[in-house]
C-alpha positions in Angstrom: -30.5 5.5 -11.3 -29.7 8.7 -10.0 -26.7 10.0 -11.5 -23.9 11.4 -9.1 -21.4 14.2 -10.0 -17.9 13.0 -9.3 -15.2 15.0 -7.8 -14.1 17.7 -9.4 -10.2 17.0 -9.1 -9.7 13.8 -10.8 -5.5 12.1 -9.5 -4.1 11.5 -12.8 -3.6 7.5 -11.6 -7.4 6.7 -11.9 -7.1 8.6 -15.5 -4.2 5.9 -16.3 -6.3 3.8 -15.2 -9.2 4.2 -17.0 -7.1 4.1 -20.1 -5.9 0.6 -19.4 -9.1 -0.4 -18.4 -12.6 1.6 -18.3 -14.2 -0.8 -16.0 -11.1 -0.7 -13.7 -10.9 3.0 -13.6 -14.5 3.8 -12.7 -14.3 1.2 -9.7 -12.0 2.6 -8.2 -12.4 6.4 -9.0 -16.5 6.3 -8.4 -17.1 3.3 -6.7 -14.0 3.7 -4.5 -12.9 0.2 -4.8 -9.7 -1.1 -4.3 -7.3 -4.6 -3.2 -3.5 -4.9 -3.2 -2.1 -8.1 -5.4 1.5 -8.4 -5.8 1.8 -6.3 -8.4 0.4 -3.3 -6.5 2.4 -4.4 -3.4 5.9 -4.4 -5.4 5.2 -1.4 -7.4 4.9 0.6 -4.3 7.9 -1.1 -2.8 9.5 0.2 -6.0 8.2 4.1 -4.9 9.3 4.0 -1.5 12.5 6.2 -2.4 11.3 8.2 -4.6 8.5 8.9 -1.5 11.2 9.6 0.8 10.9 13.3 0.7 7.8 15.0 -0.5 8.5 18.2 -1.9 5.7 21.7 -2.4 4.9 22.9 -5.6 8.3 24.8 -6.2 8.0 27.8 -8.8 10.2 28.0 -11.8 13.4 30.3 -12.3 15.6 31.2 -14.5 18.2 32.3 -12.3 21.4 30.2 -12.8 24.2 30.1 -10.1 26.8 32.4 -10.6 29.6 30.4 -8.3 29.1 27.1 -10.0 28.2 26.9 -13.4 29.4 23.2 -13.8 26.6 22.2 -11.1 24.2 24.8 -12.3 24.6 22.6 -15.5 22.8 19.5 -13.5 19.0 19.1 -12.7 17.4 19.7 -9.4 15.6 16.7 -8.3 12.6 17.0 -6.3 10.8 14.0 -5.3 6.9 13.3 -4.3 5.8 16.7 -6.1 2.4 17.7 -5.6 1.0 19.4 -8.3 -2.9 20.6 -9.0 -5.0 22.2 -12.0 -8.1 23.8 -11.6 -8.7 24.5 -14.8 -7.9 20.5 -15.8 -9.5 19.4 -13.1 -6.9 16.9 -12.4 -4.3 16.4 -9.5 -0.9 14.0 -9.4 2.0 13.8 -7.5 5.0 13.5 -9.1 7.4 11.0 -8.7 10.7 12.9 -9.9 10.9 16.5 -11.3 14.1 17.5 -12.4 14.0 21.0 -12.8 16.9 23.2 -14.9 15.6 26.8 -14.5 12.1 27.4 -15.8 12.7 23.4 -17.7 10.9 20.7 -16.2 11.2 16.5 -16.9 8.6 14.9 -14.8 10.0 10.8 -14.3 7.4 8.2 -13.5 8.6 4.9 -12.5 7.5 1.8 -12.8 8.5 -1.4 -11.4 8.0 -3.9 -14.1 10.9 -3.9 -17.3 10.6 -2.3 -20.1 8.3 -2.9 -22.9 9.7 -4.2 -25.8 7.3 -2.8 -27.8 7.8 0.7 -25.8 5.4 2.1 -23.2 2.2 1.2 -22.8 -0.7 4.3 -23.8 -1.4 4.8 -19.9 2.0 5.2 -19.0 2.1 7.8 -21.7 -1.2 9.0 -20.2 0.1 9.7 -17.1 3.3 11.6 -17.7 1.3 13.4 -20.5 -1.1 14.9 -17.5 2.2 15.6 -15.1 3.3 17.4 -18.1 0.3 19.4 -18.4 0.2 20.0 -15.0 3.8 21.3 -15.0 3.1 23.3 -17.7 0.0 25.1 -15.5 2.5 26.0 -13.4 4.5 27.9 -15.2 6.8 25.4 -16.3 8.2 24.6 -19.9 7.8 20.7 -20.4 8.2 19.5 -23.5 9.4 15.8 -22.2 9.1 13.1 -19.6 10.2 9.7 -18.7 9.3 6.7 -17.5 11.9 4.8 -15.6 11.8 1.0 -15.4 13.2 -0.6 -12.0 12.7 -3.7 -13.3 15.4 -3.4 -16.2 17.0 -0.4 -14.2 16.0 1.6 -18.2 15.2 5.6 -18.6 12.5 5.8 -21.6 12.5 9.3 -22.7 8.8 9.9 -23.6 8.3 13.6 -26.2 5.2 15.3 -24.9 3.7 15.7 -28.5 -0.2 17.2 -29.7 -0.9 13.7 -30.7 -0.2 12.4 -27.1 -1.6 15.9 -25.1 -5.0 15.2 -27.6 -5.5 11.6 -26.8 -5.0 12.3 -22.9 -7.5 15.2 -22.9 -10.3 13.5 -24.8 -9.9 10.5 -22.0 -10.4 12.9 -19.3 -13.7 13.8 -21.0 -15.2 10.3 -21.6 -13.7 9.1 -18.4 -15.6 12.3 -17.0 -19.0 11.7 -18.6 -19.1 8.3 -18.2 -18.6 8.9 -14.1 -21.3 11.0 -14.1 -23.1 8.7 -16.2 -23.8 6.4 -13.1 -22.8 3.3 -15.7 -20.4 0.8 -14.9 -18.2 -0.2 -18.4 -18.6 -3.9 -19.2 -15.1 -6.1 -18.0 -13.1 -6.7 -20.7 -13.5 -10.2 -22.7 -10.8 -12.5 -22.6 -8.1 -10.2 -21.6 -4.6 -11.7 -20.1 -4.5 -7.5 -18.4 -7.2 -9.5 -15.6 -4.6 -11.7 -15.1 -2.4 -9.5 -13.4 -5.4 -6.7 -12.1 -5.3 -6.4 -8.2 -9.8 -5.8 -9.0 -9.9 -9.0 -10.7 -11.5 -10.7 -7.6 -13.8 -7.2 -7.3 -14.9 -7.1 -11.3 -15.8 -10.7 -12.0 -14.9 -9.9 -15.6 -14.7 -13.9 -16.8 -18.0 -14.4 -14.1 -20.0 -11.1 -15.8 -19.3 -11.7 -19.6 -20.6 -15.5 -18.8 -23.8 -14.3 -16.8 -24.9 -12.0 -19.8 -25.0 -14.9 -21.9 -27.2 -18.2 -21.8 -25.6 -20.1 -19.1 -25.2 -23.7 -16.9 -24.2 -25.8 -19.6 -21.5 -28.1 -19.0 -19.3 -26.3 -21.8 -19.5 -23.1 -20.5 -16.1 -22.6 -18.2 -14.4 -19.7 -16.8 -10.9 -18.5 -15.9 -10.1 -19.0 -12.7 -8.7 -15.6 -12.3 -9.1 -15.5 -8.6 -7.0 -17.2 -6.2 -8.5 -20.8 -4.7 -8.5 -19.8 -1.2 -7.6 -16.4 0.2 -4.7 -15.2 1.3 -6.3 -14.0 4.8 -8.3 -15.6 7.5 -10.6 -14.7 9.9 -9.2 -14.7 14.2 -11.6 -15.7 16.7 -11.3 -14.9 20.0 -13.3 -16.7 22.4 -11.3 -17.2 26.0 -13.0 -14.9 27.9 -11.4 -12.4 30.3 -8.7 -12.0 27.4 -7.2 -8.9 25.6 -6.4 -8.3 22.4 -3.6 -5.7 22.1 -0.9 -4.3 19.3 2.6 -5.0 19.0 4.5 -3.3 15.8 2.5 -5.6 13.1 1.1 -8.3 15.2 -2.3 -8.6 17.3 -1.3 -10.1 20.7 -3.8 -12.2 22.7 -2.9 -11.5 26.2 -4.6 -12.6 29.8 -3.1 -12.1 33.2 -0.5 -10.8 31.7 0.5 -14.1 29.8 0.4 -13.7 26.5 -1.8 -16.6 24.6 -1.3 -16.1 20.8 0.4 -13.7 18.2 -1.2 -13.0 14.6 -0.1 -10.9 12.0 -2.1 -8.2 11.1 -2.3 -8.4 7.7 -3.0 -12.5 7.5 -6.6 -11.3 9.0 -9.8 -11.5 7.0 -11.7 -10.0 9.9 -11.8 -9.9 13.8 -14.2 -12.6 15.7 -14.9 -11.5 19.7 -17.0 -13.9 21.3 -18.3 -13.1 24.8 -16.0 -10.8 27.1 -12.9 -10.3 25.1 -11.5 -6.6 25.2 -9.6 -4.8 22.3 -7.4 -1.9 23.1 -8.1 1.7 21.6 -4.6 1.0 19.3 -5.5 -2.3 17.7 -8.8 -1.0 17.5 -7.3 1.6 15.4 -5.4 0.0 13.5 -7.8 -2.4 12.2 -10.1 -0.1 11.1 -7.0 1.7 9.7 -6.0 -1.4 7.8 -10.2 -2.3 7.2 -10.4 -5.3 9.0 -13.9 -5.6 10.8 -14.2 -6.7 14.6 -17.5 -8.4 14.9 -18.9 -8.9 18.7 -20.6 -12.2 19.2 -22.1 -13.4 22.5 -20.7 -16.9 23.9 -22.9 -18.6 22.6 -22.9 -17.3 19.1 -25.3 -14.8 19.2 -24.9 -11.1 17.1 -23.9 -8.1 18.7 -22.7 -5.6 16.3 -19.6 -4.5 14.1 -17.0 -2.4 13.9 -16.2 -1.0 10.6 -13.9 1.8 9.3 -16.9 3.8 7.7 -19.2 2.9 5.0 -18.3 2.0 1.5 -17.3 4.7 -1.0 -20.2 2.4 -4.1 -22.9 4.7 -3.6 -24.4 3.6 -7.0 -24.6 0.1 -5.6 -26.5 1.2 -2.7 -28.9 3.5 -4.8 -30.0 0.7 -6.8 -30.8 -1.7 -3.5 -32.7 1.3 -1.9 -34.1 1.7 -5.2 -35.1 -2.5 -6.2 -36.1 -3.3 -2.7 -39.2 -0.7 -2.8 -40.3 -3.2 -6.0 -42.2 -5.8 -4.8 -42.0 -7.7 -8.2 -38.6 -7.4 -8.2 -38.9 -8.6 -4.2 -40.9 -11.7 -5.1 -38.2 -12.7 -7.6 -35.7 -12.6 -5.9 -37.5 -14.3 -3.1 -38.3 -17.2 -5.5 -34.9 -18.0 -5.9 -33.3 -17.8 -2.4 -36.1 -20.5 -1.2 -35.8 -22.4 -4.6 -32.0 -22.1 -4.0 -32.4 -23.1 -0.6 -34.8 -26.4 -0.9 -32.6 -27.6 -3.7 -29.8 -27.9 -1.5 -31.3 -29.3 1.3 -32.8 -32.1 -1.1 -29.0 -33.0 -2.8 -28.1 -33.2 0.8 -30.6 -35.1 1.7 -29.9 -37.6 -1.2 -26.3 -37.9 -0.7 -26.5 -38.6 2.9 -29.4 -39.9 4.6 -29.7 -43.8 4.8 -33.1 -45.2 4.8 -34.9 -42.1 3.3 -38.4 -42.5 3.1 -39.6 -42.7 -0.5 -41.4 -39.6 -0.6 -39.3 -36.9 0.9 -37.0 -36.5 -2.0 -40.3 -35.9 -4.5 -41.4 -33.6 -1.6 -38.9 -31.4 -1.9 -38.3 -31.1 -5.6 -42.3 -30.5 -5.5 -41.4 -27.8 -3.2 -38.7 -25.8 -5.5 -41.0 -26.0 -8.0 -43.4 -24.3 -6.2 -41.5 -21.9 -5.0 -40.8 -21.0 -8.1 -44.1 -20.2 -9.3 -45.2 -18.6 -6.0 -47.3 -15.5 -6.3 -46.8 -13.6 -2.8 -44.3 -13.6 -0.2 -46.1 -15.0 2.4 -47.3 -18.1 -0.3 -43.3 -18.7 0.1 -42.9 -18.5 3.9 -45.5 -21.4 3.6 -43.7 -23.0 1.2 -40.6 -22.4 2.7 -42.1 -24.2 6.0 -43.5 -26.7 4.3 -39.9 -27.8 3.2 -38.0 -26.8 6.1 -40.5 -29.2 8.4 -39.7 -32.6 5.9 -36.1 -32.0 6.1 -35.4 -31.7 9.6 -38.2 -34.3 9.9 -35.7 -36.7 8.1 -32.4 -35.2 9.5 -31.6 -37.6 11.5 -31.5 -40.0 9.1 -28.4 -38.2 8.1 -26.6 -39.0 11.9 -24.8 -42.2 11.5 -23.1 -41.5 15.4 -23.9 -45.2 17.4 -22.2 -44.5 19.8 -23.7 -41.4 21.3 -27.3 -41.9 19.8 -29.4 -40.8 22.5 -26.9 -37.4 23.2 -27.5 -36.8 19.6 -31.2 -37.9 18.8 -33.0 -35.4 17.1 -36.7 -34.7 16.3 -37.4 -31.6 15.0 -35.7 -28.0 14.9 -35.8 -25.7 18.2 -33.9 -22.7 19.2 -34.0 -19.6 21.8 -32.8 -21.6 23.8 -31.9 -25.1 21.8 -32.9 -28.1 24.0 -30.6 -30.6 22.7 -26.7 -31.0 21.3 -27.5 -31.1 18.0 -29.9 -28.1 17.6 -27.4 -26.5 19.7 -24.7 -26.5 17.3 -27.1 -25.5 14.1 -27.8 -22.4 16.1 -24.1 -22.2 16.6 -23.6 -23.1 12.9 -26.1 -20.6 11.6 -24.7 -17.7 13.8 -21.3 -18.5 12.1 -22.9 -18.5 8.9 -24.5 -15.5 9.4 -21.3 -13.8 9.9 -19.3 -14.9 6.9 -22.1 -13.7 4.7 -22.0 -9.9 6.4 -18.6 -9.7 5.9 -19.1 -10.6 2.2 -22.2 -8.3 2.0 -20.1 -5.1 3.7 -17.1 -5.9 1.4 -19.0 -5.7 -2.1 -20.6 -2.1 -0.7 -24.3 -3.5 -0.2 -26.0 -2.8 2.9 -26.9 -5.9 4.6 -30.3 -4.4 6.1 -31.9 -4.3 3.1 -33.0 -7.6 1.9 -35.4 -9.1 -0.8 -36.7 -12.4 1.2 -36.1 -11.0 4.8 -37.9 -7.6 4.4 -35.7 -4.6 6.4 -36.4 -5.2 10.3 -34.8 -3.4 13.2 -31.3 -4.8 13.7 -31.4 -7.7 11.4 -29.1 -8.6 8.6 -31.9 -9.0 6.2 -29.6 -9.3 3.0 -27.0 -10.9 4.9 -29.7 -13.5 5.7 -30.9 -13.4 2.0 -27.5 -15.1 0.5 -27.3 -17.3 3.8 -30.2 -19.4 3.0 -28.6 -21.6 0.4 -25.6 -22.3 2.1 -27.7 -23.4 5.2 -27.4 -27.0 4.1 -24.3 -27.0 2.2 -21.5 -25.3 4.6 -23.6 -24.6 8.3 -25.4 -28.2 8.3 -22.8 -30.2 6.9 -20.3 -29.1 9.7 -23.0 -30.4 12.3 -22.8 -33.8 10.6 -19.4 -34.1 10.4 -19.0 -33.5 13.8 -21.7 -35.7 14.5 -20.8 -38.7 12.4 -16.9 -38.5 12.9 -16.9 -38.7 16.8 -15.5 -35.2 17.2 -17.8 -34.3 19.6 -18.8 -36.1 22.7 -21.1 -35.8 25.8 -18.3 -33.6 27.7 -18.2 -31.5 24.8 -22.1 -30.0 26.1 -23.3 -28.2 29.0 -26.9 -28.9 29.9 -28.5 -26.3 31.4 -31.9 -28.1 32.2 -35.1 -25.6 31.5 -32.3 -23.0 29.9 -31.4 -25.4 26.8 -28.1 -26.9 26.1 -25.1 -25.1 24.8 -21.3 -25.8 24.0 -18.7 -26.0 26.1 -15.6 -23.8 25.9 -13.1 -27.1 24.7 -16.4 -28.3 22.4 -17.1 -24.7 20.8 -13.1 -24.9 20.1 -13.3 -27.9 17.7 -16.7 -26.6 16.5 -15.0 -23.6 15.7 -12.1 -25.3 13.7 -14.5 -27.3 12.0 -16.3 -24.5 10.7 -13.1 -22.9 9.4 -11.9 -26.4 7.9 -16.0 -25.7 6.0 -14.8 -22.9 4.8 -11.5 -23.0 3.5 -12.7 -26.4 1.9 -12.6 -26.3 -2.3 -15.7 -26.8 -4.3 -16.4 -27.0 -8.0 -18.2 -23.9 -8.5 -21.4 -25.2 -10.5 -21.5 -22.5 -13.2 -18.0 -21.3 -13.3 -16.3 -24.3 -13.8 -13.3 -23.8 -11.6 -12.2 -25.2 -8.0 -12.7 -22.8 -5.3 -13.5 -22.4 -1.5 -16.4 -21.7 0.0 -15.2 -18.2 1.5 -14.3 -17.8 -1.8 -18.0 -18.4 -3.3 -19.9 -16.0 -1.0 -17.6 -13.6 -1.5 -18.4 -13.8 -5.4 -22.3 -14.4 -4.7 -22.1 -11.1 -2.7 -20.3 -9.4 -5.8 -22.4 -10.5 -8.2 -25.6 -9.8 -6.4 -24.6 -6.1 -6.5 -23.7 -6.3 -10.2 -27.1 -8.1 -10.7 -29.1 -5.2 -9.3 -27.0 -2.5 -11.3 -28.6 -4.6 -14.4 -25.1 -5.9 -15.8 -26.7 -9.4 -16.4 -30.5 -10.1 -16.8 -30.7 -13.9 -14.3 -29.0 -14.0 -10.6 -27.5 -17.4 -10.8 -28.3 -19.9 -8.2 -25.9 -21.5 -6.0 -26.7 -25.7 -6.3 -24.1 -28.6 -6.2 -25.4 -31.3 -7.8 
């Protein structure tokens, strides 16, 4: 790996922390990561006086006022101070001064209460670099504070050689191990995850437990991460509609009615399918706040996104540029997407279909097997083919729907255009699908063109496509049978357009749509981590740990199968 100089002005808040955490400081001052929890949320309520007024770097003086000694006596307070070192390479604002003449006491606040044990060594870090800083200027410091809103407590904190030592030789390891190009390892059993805003981002319970022999039944992991998201994803599908801004809300508007109201920060990312327009300020806004807005056609298909720029992980990306001209490394990971993908097919194949012939179920474990021995990447399409022809061939065996068995009779897989309901709404399903695992693949700071299985071709998601396959079965086809098999869906639910195929119709892609949602905001036992969790949830933390897997912070990529 290429290694990449870092900026040369490092904020003294990625120094603090790095001394809380290494791992947590080099993602987000390298790798430009970052997520609000409410921790981060109610600290920065707790700044939002002292941010009031930001003052300029204000030189010191000794001149005292001669009409008012008894205020001259008192501190001058400036708030939001911006002060920067070239020669410490560091930058920080502060968040009180008080000033007495030439005498500075920089005041950091914090919102939780006081230690009892006293301040914590990044706290210390942090007004040790203001203090510096302050000093650069011109200042004498020989002091700070830290001021606790949560017990409404002033610590005074002496600027010693012990402290000013410690925070310099940080700088420097924090310094060479950025330009390092090396991620730290997460922390091992640490209750400071359980109150990080990068816990979900890290994986530290997830990594330690990869680098280890792993899939026993004893091995379990914190869930540290929350079982479904806060945030969903909006989609927009009445066409001739406008989506517009409002204060904090995203208003769906046609004719001048106005349909819906969301708020802006309950949104995962933005959905658009077919003619739905976006004005130039919520446009704004959502790439402001980075929520994606992803064009679909009316019928599912991809158009494009629109994102707020690219991800700050360049390290990630250098290693996927890197891995993906390997074809060993290609073939490997190749053998375990169709493996992945065949397994799950056959489990549900096993728990569903009624009247399964005896020898599909061999079939397909013969299959995985032989995928994972395959030598070339074409050997695998073949294999892949092989596998994909006796599961649809027994698919229907899966359709318990009487009722409507000729709409829903189905023979083998079609598409461009589908001929029939249900191939209709796989193509539907798979589109969806396709989407969800973008998102996931944008978010970690991959690039979702560059796959291992799909090889890079003009305009296609080939990574995005990569991580799809094993979910194919287990969220995209089970949504179809559900449908299916629970009556949801009926022959005025489909517009057959003879010679042109068959597609949904606008009250029938509505309950499709909520179906698919229902999928994915549905809990799961994750297999190897050992803790209940959606599925929006899972590829998020497949797409995360697929980066860390080609960074080399774990020798296997683990395979997503449900038993």
């Amino acid at each position: 790996m290429v290694a990449i100089d870092p900026p040369q002005l490092m904020p003294a808040r990625m120094l603090t922390q790095f001394v809380f955490c290494n791992r947590l400081g080099y993602l987000e001052w390298v790798q430009g990561e970052f997520a609000h929890n409410y921790y981060t949320i109610s600290g920065k309520l707790a700044h939002l006086r002292v941010d009031e007024k930001e003052s300029a770097y204000e030189p010191p003086s000794d001149e005292e006022n001669p009409d008012d000694q008894e205020d001259s006596k008192k501190p001058k307070i400036i708030r939001s101070m911006s002060l920067t070192s070239e020669t410490l390479g560091l930058t920080a604002k502060l968040d009180v001064c008080e000033l007495s003449g030439n005498i500075a006491v920089p005041v950091e606040y914090r919102r939780a209460r006081a230690p009892k044990r006293g301040p914590f060594l990044s706290d210390k870090v942090q007004v040790c670099v203001q203090a510096l800083l302050l000093r650069e200027a011109g200042y004498q410091c020989t002091e700070g504070a830290l001021y606790y809103v949560g017990s409404k407590k002033r610590v005074p904190l002496p600027v010693e050689r012990e402290l000013i030592d410690t925070t310099l030789e940080a700088l420097k390891r924090f310094r060479g191990m950025a330009k390092s190009g090396i991620c730290p390892p997460p922390l091992e059993d640490e209750s400071r995850c359980e109150f990080c805003s990068l816990v979900g981002l890290c994986l530290p319970d997830e990594v330690n437990m990869l680098k280890t022999p792993w899939g026993t039944d004893e091995t379990t992991s914190r869930r540290l991460l929350p079982v479904r998201p806060d945030v969903v994803p909006l989609c927009i599908q009445e066409q001739g509609s406008k989506l517009t801004l409002r204060g904090d809300e995203l208003i769906v508007q046609k004719d001048r009615y106005t349909l819906a109201r969301f708020r802006i920060l309950e949104m995962a990312h933005i959905v658009l399918m077919g003619n739905v327009q976006v004005s130039a300020q919520a446009e704004k806004r959502l790439m402001r706040e980075n929520i994606p807005i992803i064009r679909l056609s009316t019928g599912g298909w991809f158009y494009g996104i629109t994102l707020s720029g690219l991800h700050n992980n360049i390290d990630i990306r250098q290693a996927q540029f890197r891995l993906q001209s390997d074809p060993g490394f290609c073939l490997t990971m190749a053998r375990r997407t169709v493996s992945e993908k065949i397994r799950n097919c056959r489990t549900l194949l096993r728990r569903n279909a009624l009247n399964l012939s005896q020898d599909v179920l061999p079939s397909l474990k013969e299959s995985y097997i032989q995928a994972e021995a395959a030598d070339s990447l074409p050997s695998l399409l073949g294999i892949e083919g092989m596998a994909a022809k006796i599961y649809f061939g027994s698919f229907s065996k899966m359709i318990k729907s009487e009722p409507w068995s000729d709409l829903f009779s189905f023979t083998t897989r079609n598409r461009r255009p589908p001929k029939d309901p249900v191939n209709a709404m796989l193509s539907l399903a798979y589109s969806m699908l396709t989407k969800e695992c973008l998102v996931a693949v944008l978010s970690s700071g991959l690039d979702p063109h560059f796959g291992y299985y799909h090889q890079p071709r003009y305009a296609r998601p080939a990574l995005a496509l990569d991580i799809m396959e094993g979910f194919r079965p287990l969220v995209a086809d089970s949504v179809v049978l559900r449908l299916i098999n629970n009556g949801q869906l009926q022959p005025q639910h489909f517009i057959i357009h003879g010679e042109q195929g068959v597609s949904l119709s606008d009250k029938g892609r509505k309950l499709f749509l909520t179906a698919f949602e229902n999928r994915m905001q549905e809990t799961i036992r994750h297999p190897i981590f050992a803790y209940t969790i959606s599925y929006r949830s899972v590829l998020a933390i497949q797409a995360r740990l697929y980066g860390f897997y080609l960074m080399g912070q774990f020798e296997e990529f683990p395979m997503f199968c449900t038993r």
